[in-house]
DODOMI-135238 format. One record per residue (C-alpha): residue number from 0; x, y, z. Coordinates in nm, 2 decimals, always signed. Layout:
> NUM  X  Y  Z;
...
This chain:
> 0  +1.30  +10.23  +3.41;
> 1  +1.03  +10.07  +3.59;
> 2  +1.00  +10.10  +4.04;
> 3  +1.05  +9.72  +3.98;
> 4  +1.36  +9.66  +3.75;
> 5  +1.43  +9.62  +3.40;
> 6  +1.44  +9.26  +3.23;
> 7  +1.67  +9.17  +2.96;
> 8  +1.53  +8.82  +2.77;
> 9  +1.75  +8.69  +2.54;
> 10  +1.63  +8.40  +2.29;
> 11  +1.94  +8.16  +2.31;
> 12  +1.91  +7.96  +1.99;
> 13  +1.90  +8.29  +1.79;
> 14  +2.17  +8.45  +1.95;
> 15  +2.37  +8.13  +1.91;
> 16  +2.30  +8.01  +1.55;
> 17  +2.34  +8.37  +1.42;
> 18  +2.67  +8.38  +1.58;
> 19  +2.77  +8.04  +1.43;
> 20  +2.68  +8.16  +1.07;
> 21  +2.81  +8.50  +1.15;
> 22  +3.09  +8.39  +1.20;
> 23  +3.17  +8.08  +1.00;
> 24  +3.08  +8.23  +0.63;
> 25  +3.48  +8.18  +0.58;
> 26  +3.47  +7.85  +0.62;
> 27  +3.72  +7.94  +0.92;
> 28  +3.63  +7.80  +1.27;
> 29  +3.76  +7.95  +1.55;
> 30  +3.91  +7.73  +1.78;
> 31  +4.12  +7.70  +2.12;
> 32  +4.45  +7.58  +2.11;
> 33  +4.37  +7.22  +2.21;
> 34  +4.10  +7.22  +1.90;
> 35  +3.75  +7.32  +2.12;
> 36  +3.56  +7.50  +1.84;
> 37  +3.39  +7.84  +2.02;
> 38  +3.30  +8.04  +1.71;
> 39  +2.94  +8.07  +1.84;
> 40  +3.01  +8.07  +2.18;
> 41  +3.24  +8.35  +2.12;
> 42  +2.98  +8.54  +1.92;
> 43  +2.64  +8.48  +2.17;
> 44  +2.94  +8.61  +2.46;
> 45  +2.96  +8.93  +2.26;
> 46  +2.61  +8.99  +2.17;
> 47  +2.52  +8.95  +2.51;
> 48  +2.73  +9.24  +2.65;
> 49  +2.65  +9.43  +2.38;
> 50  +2.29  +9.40  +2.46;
> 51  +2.30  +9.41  +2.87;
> 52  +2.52  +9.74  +2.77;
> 53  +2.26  +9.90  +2.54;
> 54  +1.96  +9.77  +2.76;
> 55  +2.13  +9.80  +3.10;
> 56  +1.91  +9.58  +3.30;
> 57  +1.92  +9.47  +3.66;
> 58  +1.87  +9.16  +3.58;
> 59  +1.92  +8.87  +3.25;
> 60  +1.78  +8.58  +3.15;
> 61  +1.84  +8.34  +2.85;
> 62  +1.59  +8.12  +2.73;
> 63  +1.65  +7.82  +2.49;
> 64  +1.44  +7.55  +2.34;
> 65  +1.54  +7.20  +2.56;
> 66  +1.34  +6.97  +2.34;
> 67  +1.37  +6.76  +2.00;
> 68  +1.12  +6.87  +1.73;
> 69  +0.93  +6.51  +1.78;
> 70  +0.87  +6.60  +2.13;
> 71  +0.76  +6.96  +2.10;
> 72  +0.39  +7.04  +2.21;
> 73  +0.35  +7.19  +1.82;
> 74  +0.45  +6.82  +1.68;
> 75  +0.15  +6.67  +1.85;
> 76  -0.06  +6.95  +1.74;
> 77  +0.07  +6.93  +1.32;
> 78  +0.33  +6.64  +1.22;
> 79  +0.49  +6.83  +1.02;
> 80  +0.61  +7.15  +1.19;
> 81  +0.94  +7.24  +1.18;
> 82  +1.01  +6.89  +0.97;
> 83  +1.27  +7.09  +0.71;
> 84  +1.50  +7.12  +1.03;
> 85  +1.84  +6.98  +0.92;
> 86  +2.09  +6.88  +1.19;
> 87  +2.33  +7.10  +1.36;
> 88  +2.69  +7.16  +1.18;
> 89  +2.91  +6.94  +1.40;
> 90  +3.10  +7.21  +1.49;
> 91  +2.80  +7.37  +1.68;
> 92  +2.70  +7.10  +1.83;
> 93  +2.96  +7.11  +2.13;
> 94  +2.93  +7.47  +2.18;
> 95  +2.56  +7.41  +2.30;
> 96  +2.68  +7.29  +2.66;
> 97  +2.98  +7.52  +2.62;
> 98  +2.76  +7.84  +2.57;
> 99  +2.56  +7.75  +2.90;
> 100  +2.91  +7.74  +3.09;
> 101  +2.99  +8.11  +2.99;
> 102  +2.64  +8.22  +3.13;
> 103  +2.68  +8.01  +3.42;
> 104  +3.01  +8.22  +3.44;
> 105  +2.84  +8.54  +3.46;
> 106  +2.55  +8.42  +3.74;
> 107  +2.31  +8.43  +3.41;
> 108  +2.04  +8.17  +3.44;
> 109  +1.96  +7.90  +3.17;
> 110  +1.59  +7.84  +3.13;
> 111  +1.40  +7.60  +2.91;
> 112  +1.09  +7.34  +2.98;
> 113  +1.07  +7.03  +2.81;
> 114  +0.83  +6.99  +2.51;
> 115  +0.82  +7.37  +2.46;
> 116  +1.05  +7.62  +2.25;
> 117  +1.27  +7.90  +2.39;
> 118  +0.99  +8.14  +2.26;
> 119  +0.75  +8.01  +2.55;
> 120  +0.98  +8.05  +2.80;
> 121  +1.07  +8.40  +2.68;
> 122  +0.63  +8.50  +2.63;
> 123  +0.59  +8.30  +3.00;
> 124  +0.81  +8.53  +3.18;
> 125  +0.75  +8.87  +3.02;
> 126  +0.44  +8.78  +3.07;
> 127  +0.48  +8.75  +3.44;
> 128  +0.74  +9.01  +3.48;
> 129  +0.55  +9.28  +3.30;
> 130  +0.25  +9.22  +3.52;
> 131  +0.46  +9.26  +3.79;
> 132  +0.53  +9.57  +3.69;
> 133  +0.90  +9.51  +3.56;
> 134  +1.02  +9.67  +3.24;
> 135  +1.10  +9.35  +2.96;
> 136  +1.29  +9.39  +2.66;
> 137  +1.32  +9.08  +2.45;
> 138  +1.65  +9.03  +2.22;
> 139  +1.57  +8.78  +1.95;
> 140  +1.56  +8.70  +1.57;
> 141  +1.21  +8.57  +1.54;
> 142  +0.94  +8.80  +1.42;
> 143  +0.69  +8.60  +1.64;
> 144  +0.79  +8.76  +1.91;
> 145  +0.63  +9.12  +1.84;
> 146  +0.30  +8.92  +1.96;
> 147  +0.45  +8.97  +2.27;
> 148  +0.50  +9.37  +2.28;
> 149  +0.33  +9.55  +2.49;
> 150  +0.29  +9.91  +2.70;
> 151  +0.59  +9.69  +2.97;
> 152  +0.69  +9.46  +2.69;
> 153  +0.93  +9.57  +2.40;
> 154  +1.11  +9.33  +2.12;
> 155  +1.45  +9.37  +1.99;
> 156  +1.45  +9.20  +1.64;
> 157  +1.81  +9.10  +1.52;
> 158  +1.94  +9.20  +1.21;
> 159  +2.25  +9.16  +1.04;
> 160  +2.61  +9.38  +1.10;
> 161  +2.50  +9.38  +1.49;
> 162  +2.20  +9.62  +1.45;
> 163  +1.84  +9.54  +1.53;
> 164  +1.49  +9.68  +1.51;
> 165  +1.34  +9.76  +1.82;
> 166  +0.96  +9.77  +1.85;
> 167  +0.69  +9.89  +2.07;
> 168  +0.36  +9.95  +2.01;
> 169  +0.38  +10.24  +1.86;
> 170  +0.65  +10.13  +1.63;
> 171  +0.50  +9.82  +1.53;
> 172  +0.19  +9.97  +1.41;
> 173  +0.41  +10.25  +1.23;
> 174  +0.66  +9.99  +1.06;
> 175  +0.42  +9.69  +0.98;
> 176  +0.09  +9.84  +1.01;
> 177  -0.03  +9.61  +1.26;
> 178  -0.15  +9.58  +1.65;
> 179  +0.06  +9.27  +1.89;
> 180  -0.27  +9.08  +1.89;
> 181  -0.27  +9.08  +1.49;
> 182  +0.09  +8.93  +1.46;
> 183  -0.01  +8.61  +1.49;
> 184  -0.34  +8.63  +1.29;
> 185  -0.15  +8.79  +0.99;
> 186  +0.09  +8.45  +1.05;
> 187  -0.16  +8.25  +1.03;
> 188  -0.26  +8.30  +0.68;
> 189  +0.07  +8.39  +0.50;
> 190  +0.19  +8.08  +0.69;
> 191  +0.59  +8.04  +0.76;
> 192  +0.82  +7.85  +0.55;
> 193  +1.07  +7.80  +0.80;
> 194  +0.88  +7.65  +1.06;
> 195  +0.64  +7.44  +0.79;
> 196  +0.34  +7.59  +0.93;
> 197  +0.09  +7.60  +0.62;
> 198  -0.10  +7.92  +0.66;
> 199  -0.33  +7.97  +0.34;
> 200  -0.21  +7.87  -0.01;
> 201  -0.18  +8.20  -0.22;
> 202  -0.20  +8.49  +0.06;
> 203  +0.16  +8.67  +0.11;
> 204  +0.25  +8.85  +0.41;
> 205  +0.08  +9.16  +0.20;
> 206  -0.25  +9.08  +0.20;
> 207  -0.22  +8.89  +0.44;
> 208  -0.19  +9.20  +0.66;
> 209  -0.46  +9.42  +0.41;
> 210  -0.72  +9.15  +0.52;
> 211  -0.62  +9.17  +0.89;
> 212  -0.60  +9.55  +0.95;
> 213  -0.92  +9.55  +0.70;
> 214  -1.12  +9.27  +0.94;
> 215  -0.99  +9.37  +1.23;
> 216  -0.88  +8.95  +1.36;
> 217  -0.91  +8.63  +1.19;
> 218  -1.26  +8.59  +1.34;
> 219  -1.40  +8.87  +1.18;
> 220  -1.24  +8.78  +0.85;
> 221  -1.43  +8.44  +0.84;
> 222  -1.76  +8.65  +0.96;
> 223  -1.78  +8.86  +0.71;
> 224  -1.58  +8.63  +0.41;
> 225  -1.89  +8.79  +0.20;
> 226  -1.72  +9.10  +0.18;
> 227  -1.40  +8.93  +0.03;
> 228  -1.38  +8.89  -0.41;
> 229  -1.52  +8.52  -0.49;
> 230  -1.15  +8.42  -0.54;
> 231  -1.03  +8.48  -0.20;
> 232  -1.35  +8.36  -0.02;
> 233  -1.33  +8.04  -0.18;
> 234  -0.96  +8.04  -0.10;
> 235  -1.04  +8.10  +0.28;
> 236  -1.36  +7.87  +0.28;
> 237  -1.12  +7.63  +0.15;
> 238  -0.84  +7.61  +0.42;
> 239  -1.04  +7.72  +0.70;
> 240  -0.90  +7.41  +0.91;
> 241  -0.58  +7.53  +0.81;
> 242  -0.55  +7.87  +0.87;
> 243  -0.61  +7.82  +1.21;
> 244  -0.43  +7.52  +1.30;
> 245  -0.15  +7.78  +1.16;
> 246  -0.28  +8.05  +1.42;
> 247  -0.27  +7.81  +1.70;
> 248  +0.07  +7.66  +1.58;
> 249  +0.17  +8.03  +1.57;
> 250  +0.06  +8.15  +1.91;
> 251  +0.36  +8.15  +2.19;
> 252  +0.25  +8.00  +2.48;
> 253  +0.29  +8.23  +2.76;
> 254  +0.21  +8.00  +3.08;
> 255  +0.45  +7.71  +3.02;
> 256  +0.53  +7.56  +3.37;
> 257  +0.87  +7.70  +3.37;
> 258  +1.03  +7.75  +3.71;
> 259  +1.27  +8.06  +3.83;
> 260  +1.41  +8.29  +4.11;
> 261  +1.44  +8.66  +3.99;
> 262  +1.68  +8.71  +4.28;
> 263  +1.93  +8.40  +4.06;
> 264  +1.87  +8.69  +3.77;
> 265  +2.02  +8.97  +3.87;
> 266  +2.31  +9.11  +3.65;
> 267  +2.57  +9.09  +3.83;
> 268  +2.84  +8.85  +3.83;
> 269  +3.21  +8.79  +4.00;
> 270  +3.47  +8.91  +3.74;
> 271  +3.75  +8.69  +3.81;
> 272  +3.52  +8.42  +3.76;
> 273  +3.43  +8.56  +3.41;
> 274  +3.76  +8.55  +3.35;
> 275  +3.92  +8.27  +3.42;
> 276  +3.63  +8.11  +3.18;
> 277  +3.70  +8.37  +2.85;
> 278  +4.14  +8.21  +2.97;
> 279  +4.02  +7.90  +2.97;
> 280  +3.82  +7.94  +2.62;
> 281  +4.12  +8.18  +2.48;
> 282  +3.85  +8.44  +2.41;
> 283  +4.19  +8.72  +2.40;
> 284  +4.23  +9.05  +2.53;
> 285  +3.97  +9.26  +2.40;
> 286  +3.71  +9.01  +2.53;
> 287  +3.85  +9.04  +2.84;
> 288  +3.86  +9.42  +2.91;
> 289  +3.52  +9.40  +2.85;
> 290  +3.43  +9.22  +3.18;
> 291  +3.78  +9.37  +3.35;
């Protein structure tokens, strides 16, 4: 661990949509008593103690996105990013205030800044912390993040069952052949379905990556597009504008004008408080003699 502390980040909306589906594939919600559904809430609870317990840091912070896609900085930038979001089940939808009440339980603070996405919050402070010389570890389900690795930073990529991928560096070059600053240049021409961001028509995440680790960066790609076969050059020519739109689209923001007290972050928390919050939401016993 670092002289300064270790950092756990942990990207909210992941944590909490993975637990819904996780946990709702059954068709079975749970629910309290009275009829308050907590499936997700439940879940994120979980996943959060079994990540402060693997990571064991002296302090946590969860950041989550605080805006409508219409208002997001990215919506001004390209209409149509993130425009295949559907709506929230109904039954998650309640569970987003309930969620924050569990973290408020533990002392854990909530941070988000309107127009931007839980991801900037998240790059903001790691970037800070790190350079402060803390020790981050980011917990999230969005490959985007391994732009933000580094010798202080590392990502922890969720995957199903309750495992993960953890990378650094080093193990970001050895598992997907590429450096932090080319994550977001390889992104920008195999584009992403899921958040509509167009990247260039015909290049996979494959070559995608061949042209990258071949050029170097996206600038050096466009230098020397005389290298490139006549098929891919014209393809490139062709979506310049595109392709980096795509990489600015791409980019996390990392000095969003967020606002927080490190000392409000430490992990630590009053147990009976914990408590009487997993009663109140009937989280059961073997919830409970986790916090006990």
């Amino acid at each position: 661990m670092s002289d300064s502390g270790k950092v756990l980040l942990i990207d909210g909306m992941s944590f909490l949509f993975r637990a819904f589906y996780g946990s709702a594939w059954g068709g079975a919600y749970r629910q309290t008593s009275s009829g308050v559904y907590t499936n997700a809430v439940y879940g994120f609870t979980k996943m959060m103690l079994d990540y402060a317990e693997l990571a064991r840091p002296t302090h946590l912070v969860v950041g989550w996105d605080v805006a409508s896609r219409e208002s997001l900085v990215r919506s001004q930038w390209y209409d149509g990013y993130k425009s295949n979001r559907q709506a929230a089940p109904d039954e998650l939808i309640p569970q987003f205030d309930l969620v924050k009440e569990v973290t408020d339980a533990f002392s854990v603070p909530n941070l988000g800044c309107p127009g931007f996405e839980g991801d900037d919050v998240l790059g903001t402070l790691s970037t800070r912390l790190s350079q402060e010389g803390y020790e981050v570890i980011i917990a999230t389900g969005d490959y985007d993040s391994l732009q933000l690795v580094s010798e202080r930073v590392s990502v922890k990529i969720l995957k199903n069952g309750g495992k993960h991928e953890h990378y650094n560096p080093a193990s970001l070059l050895a598992l997907r052949g590429i450096s932090p600053e080319q994550v977001v240049d390889v992104k920008a021409l195999m584009g992403d379905a899921s958040d509509c961001i167009p990247g260039c028509p015909g290049i996979g995440e494959k070559t995608a990556t061949k042209l990258i680790t071949e050029h170097g960066d996206l600038d050096n790609l466009y230098v020397n597009l005389a290298s490139c076969t006549p098929k891919m050059r014209s393809k490139l020519e062709e979506n310049r504008d595109q392709v980096y739109l795509s990489r600015k689209l791409a980019t996390i923001i990392r000095d969003v004008p967020v606002e927080y007290s490190l000392e409000d972050a430490l992990w630590e928390y009053d147990r009976q408080v914990v408590q009487n919050k997993f009663e109140e939401l009937e989280f059961g016993r073997t919830m409970a003699a986790r916090v006990g």
